[in-house]
N, C-alpha and C positions, 0 to 999 in steps of 0.2 A: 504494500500500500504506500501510496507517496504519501508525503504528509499537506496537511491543508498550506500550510504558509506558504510552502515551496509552489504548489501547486496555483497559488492565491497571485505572486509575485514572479512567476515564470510559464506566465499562462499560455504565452506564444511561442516559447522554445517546447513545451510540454508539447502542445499541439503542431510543432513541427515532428516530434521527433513520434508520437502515435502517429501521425500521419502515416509515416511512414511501415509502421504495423498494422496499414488497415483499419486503424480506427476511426470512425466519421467526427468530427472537429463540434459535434451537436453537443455529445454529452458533455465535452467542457463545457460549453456555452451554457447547458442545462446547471455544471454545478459553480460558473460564475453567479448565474444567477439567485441559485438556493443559497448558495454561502453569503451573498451580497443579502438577503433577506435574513439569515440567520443573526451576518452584525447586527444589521438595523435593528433588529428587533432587540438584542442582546443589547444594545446602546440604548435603548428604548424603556428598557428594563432596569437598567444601573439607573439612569436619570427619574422613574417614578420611585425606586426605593429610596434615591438620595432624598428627593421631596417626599417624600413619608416619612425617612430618619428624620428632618429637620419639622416637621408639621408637630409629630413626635413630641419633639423636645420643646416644643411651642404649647403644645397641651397639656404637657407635664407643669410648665411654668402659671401659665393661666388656672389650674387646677389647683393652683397653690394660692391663687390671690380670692378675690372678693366673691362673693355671691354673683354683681357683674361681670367680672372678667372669667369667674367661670360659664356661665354662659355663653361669652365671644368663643369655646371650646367648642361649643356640639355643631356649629356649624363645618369646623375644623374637622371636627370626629365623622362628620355623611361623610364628609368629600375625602375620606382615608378608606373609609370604609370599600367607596369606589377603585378608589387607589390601588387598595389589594385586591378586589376585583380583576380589576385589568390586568394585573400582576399577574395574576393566577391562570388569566384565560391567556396571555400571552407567554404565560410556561407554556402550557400543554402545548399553543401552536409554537411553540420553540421544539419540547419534545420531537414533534411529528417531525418537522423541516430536520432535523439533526439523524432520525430515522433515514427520511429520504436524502440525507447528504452522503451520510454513509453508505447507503445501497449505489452512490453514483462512484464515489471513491472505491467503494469493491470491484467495480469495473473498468477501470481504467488501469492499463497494466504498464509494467515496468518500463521506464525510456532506457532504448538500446543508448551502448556505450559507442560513440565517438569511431569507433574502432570496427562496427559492426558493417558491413556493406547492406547496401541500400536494392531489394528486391521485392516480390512479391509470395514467391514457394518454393522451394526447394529447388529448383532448374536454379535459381539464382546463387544459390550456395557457391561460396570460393573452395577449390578447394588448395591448401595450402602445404601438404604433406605425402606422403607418400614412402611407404615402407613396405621393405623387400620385392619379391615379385611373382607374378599368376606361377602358379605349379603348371607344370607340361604332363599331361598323359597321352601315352601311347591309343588311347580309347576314349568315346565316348562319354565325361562322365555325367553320371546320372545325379539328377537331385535326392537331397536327402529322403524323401518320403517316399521313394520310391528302394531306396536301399534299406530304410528302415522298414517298409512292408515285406520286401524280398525278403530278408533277414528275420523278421519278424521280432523286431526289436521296438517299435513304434505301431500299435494299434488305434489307430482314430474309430474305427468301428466301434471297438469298446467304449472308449472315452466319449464316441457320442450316444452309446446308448446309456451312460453310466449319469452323465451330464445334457445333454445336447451337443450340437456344432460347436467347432473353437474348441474342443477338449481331448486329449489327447492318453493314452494310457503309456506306460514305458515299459520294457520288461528286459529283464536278462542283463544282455552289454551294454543298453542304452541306459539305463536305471541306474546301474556302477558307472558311466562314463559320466553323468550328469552327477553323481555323489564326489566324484572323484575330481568334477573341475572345479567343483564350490569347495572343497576343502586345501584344491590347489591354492584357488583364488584369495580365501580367506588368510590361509598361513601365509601366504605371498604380502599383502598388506598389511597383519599384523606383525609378521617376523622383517620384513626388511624395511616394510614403508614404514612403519611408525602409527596404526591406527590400531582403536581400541575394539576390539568386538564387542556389539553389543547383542540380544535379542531380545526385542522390542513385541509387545503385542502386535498383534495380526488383523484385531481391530479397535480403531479410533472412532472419539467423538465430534460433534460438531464444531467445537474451537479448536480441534487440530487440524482440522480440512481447512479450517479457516483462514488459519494464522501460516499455514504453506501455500494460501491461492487457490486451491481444487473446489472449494468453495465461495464464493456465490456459481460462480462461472460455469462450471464443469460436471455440474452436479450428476447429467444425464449418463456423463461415462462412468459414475462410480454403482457399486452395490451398496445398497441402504437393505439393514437389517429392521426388520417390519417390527414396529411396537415397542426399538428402540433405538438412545441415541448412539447409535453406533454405525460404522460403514466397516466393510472389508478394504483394506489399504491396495491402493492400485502403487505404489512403490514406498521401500522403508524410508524413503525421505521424508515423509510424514510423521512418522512415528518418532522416528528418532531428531529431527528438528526439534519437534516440540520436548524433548527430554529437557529444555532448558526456559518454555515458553514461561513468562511469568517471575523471571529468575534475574539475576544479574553475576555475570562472570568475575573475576579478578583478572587483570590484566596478564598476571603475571601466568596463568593458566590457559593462554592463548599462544598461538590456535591450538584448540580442542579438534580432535580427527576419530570419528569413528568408522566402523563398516560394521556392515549387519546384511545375513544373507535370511530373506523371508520367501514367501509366496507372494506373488503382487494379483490383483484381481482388478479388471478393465472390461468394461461391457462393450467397449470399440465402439461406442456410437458414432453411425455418420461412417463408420468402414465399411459397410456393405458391401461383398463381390468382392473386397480388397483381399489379397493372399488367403483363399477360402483353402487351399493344399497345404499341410505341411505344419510347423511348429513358428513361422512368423508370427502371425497374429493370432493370439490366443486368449482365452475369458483370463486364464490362472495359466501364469508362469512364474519361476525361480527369476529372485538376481542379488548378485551381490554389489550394494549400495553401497558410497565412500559418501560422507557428511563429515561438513567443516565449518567451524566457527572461526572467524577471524578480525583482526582488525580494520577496519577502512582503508591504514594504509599499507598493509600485506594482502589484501583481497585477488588482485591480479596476478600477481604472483604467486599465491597459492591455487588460483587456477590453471597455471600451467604445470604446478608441481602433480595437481588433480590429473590433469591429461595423463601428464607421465605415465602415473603409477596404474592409471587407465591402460597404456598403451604397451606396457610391459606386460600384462597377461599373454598378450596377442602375439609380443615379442618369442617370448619364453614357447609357445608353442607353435611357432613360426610360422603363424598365419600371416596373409601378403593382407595389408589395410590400407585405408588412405583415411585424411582427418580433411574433413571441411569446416567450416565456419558460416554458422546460420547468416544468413539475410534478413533482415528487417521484416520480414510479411512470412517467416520460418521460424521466430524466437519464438519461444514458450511465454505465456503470459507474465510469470513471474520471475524472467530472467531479464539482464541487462546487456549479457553477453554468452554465448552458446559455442561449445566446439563437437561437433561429429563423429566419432568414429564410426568408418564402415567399413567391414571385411567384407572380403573375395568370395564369392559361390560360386566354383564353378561352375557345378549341376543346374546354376540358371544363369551364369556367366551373368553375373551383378554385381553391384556392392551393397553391400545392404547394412542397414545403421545398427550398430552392436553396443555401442555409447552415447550418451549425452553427457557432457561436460559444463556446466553451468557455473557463471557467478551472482548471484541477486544480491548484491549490496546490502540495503538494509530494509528493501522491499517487505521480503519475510520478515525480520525481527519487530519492523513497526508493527506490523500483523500480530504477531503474536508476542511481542513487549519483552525480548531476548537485549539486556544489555548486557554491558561490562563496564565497570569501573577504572579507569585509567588511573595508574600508578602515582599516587601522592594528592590525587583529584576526590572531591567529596562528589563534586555529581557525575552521574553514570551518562554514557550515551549507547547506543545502538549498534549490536556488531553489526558483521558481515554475514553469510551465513553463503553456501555454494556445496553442493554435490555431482556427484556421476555415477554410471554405472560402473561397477567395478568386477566382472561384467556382467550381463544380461547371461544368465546359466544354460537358458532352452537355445539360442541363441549361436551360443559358442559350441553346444552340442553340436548343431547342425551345422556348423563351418569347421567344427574337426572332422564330420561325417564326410562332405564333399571334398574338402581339400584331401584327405586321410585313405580316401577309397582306393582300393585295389580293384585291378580288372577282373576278377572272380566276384567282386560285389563283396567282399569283405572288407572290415578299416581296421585300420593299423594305432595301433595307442601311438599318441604322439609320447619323446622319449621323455620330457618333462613330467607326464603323467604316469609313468610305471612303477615307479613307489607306491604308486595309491595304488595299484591295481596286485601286487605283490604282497602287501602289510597283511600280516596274521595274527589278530587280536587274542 
């Protein structure tokens, strides 16, 4: 959420740079005008309590004198009595308008960084990166869901009789390769990157939707648990942001880095007919989440430190990727700045996005009220706050599947993952 002032006082840089995400220049307009009605009124309001304090203390005085001059009171006393009247009825419409102000401020999303190029969707994406190179086979290769059916290691038949569409069941090698990359992944980030594991509930409430953006906005792509306040988490970014909503950090305990690998649940609205084969788009997938807390002014450079450790999984199992950089009409609502990873399928000869890389300034933290206290300072301000996928589990399944195939239709553990597949508890 930006905040009012800034919002108040930079209404045409705001509206250039929404502009440029698509957003129509009305709903500012809508909340110059609510918030221009909220002063008034608030000025409105200071100015009858001050002539009410001071009628007040004119009544107090007169009520101390004569028989006359208490009476020169009760004309004093109707016209207070109005007084609070007006008061009162111009709370409640204060109430309402501060309602409808904030329902405008929940939609207006983060201004891209400076740095972000200027496009409309994804065709616009830069891309800036590039690491290693397409595998060569001697054959044809096939997509995963067609090696996973051969093999019978991926059943959608079951997953959609067990579920509906978008669900997928695992069994055998697929089941251990998907146990085996998230344990990769995790030890990978906690043993060398420096992040804390956590495991976070699976479902949040309505001020943690909040206080990350998925809510007002988004509501349609989430699952809402009937009868209460609770959603199933469409990614641990939610859960684990808010470990701190409410709170205020010490300086000295910055940046704070967690990862946490959950189930993520997305109802894809608005994908229809999108990637309807295969383990792409799914209701419930795995992923392992990096979240970071930081300062304002290490924020940027902790999101390239973010990429990194993003980009070493890929490394280590030497998938061929490239990293783009969102465009302006491609950021996420509550990001300022976005970076892409997408690994190599060969089986559908693509790139297909395996990470998001995010920084949100202090977009989040205003939301959900995450400060820290700067070192020797009594008052607090607003971290930073940015995640990624560290990475998407179903994901990286399926780009070990197609890169990893053999022309028998069998895959090869890649050599970073045969520990896991060896270990006898």
């Amino acid at each position: 959420m930006l905040e009012l002032r800034f919002l108040r006082e930079n209404i045409e840089l705001v509206k250039q740079k929404t502009a440029k995400r698509g957003l129509s220049p009305e709903i500012l307009d809508d909340f110059l005008a609510v918030d221009k009605e909220r002063l008034d009124i608030l000025s409105e309001v200071e100015n009858l309590k001050n002539s009410r304090n001071t009628a007040s203390r004119t009544i107090a005085q007169l009520k101390k004198g004569n028989e006359q001059e208490k009476k020169k009171a009760d004309p004093l006393i109707a016209e207070m009595k109005k007084t609070s009247q007006k008061i009162k009825d111009l709370d409640a419409r204060l109430s309402e308008i501060q309602d409808n102000l904030q329902h405008i401020v929940m939609a207006i999303p983060n201004i891209c960084d400076d740095s972000v190029p200027e496009g409309q969707d994804d065709s616009d994406n830069i891309e800036i990166k590039v690491w290693g190179e397409k595998p060569q086979f001697s054959f044809t290769p096939k997509p995963h869901y067609e090696l996973g059916e051969n093999l019978q290691i991926i059943d959608f038949e079951c997953g959609a009789k067990l579920a509906g569409s978008r669900f997928s069941l695992l069994r055998g090698f697929a089941s251990k390769l998907d146990r085996a990359l998230t344990n990769f992944m995790l030890d990978l980030h906690t043993e060398k990157h420096g992040y804390t594991e956590v495991l976070p509930p699976f479902m949040v409430n309505t001020a943690s939707m909040t206080a990350t953006g998925q809510l007002p906005k988004f509501e349609e792509d989430l699952f809402k648990i009937k009868d209460w306040d609770l959603y199933l988490i469409p990614t641990a970014e939610v859960p684990v942001t808010n470990i701190y909503r409410d709170e205020t950090i010490a300086e000295k305990d910055l940046p704070i880095k967690f990862t946490s690998f959950t189930p993520c649940f997305r109802s894809e609205a608005g994908s229809h007919g999108r990637d309807t084969r295969g383990l792409i788009r799914q209701h419930q997938f795995t992923k392992v989440e990096l979240v970071k807390f930081t300062t304002p002014e290490t924020s940027m450079d902790e999101l390239e430190s973010l990429l990194a450790d993003a980009e070493e999984v890929l490394q280590l199992l030497g998938l061929h990727y490239r990293i783009v950089t969102l465009c302006s009409g491609d950021l996420g609502f509550s990001a300022t700045k976005t970076y892409d990873i997408e690994v190599w399928l060969p089986g559908q000869q693509a790139y297909r996005e395996i990470s998001s890389c995010s920084n949100f300034l202090d977009f989040q933290a205003r939301r959900g009220s995450i400060r820290y206290r700067p070192e020797g300072q009594k008052k607090s301000t607003l971290v930073h706050t940015l995640n990624g996928s560290g990475l998407a589990v179903g994901r990286t399944l399926l780009a070990v599947m197609e890169n990893y195939q053999r022309e028998d239709g069998t895959i090869q553990v890649p050599e970073v993952l045969e520990p896991y597949f060896t270990r006898r508890f």
